[in-house]
Structures are given as structure tokens and as C-alpha cells.
N, C-alpha and C positions, 0 to 999 in steps of 0.2 A: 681752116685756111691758115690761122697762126700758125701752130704747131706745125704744116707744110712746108708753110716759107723758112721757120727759123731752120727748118731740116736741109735746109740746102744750102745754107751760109757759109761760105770759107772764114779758114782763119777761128774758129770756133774750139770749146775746150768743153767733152764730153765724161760726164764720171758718174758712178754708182755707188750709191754708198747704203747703207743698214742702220736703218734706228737704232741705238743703242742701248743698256742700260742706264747709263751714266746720262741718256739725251733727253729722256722721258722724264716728266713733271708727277704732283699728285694726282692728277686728272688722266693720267697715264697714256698721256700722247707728249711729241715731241716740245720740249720750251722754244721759245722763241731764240736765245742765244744760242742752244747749240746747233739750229735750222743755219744760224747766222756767222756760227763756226764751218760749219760745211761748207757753203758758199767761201768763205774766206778758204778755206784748203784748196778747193777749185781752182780759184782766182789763181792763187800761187803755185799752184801745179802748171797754169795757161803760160802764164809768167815763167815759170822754167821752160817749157820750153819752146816759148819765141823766145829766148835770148835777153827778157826781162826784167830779169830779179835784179836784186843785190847780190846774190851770186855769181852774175855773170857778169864776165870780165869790161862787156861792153857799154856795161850802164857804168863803170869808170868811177866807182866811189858813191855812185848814187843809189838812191831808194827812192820806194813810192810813199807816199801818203796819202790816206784819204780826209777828205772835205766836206763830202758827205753821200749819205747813201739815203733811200726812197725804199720801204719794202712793204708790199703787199702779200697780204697770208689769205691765204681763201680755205684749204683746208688744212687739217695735225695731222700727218701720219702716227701710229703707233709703234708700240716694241716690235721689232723684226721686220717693218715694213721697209720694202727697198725704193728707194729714189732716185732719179737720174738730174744730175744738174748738167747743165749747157751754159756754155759762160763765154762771153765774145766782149773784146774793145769794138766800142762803139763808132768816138769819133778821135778826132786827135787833132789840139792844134795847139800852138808856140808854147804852152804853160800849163793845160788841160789835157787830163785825158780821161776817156766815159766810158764804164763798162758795164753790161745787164747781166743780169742770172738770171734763167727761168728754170723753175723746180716742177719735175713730173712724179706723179704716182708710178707704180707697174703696169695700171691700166692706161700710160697717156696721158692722163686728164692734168692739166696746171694746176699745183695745191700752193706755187708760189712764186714770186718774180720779183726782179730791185734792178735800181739803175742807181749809177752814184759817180762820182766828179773825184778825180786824184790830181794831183801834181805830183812831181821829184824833186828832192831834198840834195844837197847835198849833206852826207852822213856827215864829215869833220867840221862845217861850219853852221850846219842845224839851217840852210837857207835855200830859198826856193830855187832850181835852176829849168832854164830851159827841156825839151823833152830830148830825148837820143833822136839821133837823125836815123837810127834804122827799124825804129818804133812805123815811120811815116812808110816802109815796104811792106808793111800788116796789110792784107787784104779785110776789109773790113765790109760788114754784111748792110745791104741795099735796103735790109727791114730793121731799126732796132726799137729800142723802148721809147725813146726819146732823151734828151736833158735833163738832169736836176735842174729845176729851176723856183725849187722854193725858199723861204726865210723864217727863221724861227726868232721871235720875239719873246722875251721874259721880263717884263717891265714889273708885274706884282708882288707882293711881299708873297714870300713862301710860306705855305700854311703846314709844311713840315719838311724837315731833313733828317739826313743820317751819312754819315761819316764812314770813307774807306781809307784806310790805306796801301799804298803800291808796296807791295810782296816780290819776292824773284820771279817766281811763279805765274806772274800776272806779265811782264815784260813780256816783248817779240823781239826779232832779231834786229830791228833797230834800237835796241834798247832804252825802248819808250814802252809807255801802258799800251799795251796790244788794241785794239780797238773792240775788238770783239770783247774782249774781258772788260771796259769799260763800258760797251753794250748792257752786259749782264748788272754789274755795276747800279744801274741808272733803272735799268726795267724793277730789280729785285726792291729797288726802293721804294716804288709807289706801293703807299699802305692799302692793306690789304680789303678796305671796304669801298677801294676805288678801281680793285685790280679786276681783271675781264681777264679771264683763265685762255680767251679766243680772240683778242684785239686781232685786227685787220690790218690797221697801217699804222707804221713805224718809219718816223722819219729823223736822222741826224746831224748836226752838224756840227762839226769839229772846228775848234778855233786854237786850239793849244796845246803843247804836247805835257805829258807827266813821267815826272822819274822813278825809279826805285825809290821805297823809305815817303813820296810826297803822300799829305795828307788831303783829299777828296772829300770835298762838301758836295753832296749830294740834294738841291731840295726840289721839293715836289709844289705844283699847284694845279688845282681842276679847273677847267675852264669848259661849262657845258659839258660836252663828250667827250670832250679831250683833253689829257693829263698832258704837261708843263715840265719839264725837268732840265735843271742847269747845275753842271758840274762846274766847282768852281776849286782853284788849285791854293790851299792854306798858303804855300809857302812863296809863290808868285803872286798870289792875288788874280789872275788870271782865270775867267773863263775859259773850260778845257770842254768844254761841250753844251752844246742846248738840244731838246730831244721834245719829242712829240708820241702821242702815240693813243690810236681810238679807236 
């Protein structure tokens, strides 16, 4: 019945894409960041074209940002396996806007799905702005995933870190840490006798942006079944992320 309903949604953003070499882990199925790279190409392909991006003329200097994302993984595809992503705005109002992905096998079957919370920046003064008034003629689908509606606390002392820092290479075309590479970032740091090759849910939130050259504290805590991670920026002092995931 899901898979029925999300099939008839207007306004919706459909793509295929191939496991890759480069997407596949030790365990020789897909990692979670490059699952999480794909979704992100979607998204920005939907965004081109409604008249979304940063590219187009009518978002007027702005971009998007995310705040945070929600992602459940049920199954890994492997090398050569194809997948079809579906990716729609949810809801949209004065300062938010929500958007789900749900990820299929070849067979159909859902091996994964995210809803996540954005605002718009203005690119020259790095500050939040209202949403485009023509975002609000998106037809927008009657079924979706629902709201972010979580919070991520890190009150504990960290029982280990590790240290990145922002490369060219790591930037998007807001010329900030790409979110996705900051994903990767955060996952690759939980030590390795706490890591689960198959976590299920990953959740994110974003509080601050990172430049080229910034150096990223990375640390980790267990908490029961679920690992703790806060990215914190050397050179603002600034949390640029809190993360979850079990």
C-alpha cells in the first residue's frame, strides 16, 4: 500500500542509479555515506528542476541548508545492484522546508528511507532567509514520511576523538563542508569495536557551517546501543554537528 501511494504523488523526483566500486565497503555492500551521497544527487537534481537550486535565477542569491536529516536503512545493496530513489518536498512553510527519500531495490522492496528539515541562506551574508514564494506552487504529495522532529543531546565527556580537516575536495557549492562528507566524517570515527558494519538509524543535526582549511573535532560516546558523535569546529569553537546512530 506504501509503495502504491508514494507512486502516484505529484511534484516527485525519480532516479536510478548502480552500486558502485568506489560505494561498497569491506563487507562488500554499499557504506552508509555513499547511500547518503545518492540521496543528496537526487535531491539536487529535484531542485534543478523546480527552479530550486542555487543555480537558478529565482532563488536570487540563495541556497538551501540542511538542519537535519532522519535515515533508516533496512537493507545494503551490493556492487552492481540498481536502485531507484524517489524524492519529494514534503511540506513548506515561512522558514522550513521537508523533504523524504525512499530507496528501492530492483525487486520493489524499500531497503531505505530519510525525511530531513532545510532552511535558505542567504549565500553573501551566511543568514537565514524566508523560503521563495514560488517553492509554495510545488504540488506536494497527500502521503509523506512525516517531520524531523528529534533532538540530539551530548552532555558526556567523550571517551574518544579524531581530528579532520576541510580539504577543497570536501566543500559543495556553497562553499561550506558538504554535508554528506561531513556524514562520512562522523560515521568513519566511531572506533572500530563499537562500529555495526549494518546500523539501521542515523540521525543528524546540524548547527554550524565549516570552511576550507577548519579543523574538526570529531568525538565519539556509547550510550547503550547508541553511539554519540559531536563535531566541534577548532577554530569557532562552535558545534557544527551532533549525530546519532544504532
Amino acid at each position: 500500500m506504501f509503495t502504491n501511494q508514494l507512486s502516484r504523488m505529484e511534484g516527485k523526483h525519480i532516479a536510478s542509479y548502480l552500486v558502485r566500486a568506489h560505494d561498497v565497503s569491506e563487507n562488500r555492500k554499499i557504506h552508509p555515506p555513499a547511500l547518503l551521497r545518492i540521496m543528496q544527487d537526487a535531491s539536487l537534481q529535484h531542485a534543478l528542476k523546480l527552479g530550486a537550486s542555487v543555480w537558478d535565477k529565482q532563488m536570487k542569491g540563495h541556497s538551501w541548508v540542511l538542519i537535519k536529516k532522519e535515515v533508516k536503512l533496512y537493507t545494503y545493496p551490493s556492487l552492481n545492484d540498481k536502485i531507484r530513489v524517489e524524492t519529494y518536498p514534503s511540506h513548506f512553510d515561512k522558514y522550513f522546508a521537508f523533504r523524504d527519500w525512499v530507496v528501492y531495490d530492483s525487486g520493489d522492496n524499500i531497503i531505505a528511507s530519510a525525511k530531513s528539515q532545510w532552511t535558505v541562506i542567504n549565500i553573501n551574508t551566511r543568514k537565514m532567509a524566508k523560503l521563495p514564494e514560488h517553492l509554495y506552487s510545488i504540488a506536494l504529495p497527500e502521503i509523506n514520511l512525516g517531520k524531523t522532529n528529534f533532538k540530539i543531546v551530548f552532555n558526556e565527556n567523550p571517551s574518544f576523538s579524531k581530528t579532520f580537516i576541510v580539504h577543497r575536495f570536501d566543500l559543495d557549492w556553497n562553499s561550506h563542508l558538504n554535508n554528506s562528507k561531513l556524514i562520512e566524517y562522523m560515521i568513519a570515527s566511531v572506533p572500530q569495536n563499537h562500529f555495526k558494519e549494518n546500523f539501521t538509524n542515523f540521525r543528524i543535526q546540524f548547527k554550524s557551517e565549516a570552511l576550507l582549511g577548519d579543523a574538526l573535532d570529531i568525538e565519539f560516546y556509547p550510550k547503550s546501543d547508541v553511539v554519540h558523535l559531536r563535531a566541534t569546529n577548532k577554530r569557532t569553537e562552535k558545534i557544527v554537528a551532533l549525530a546519532e546512530l544504532d
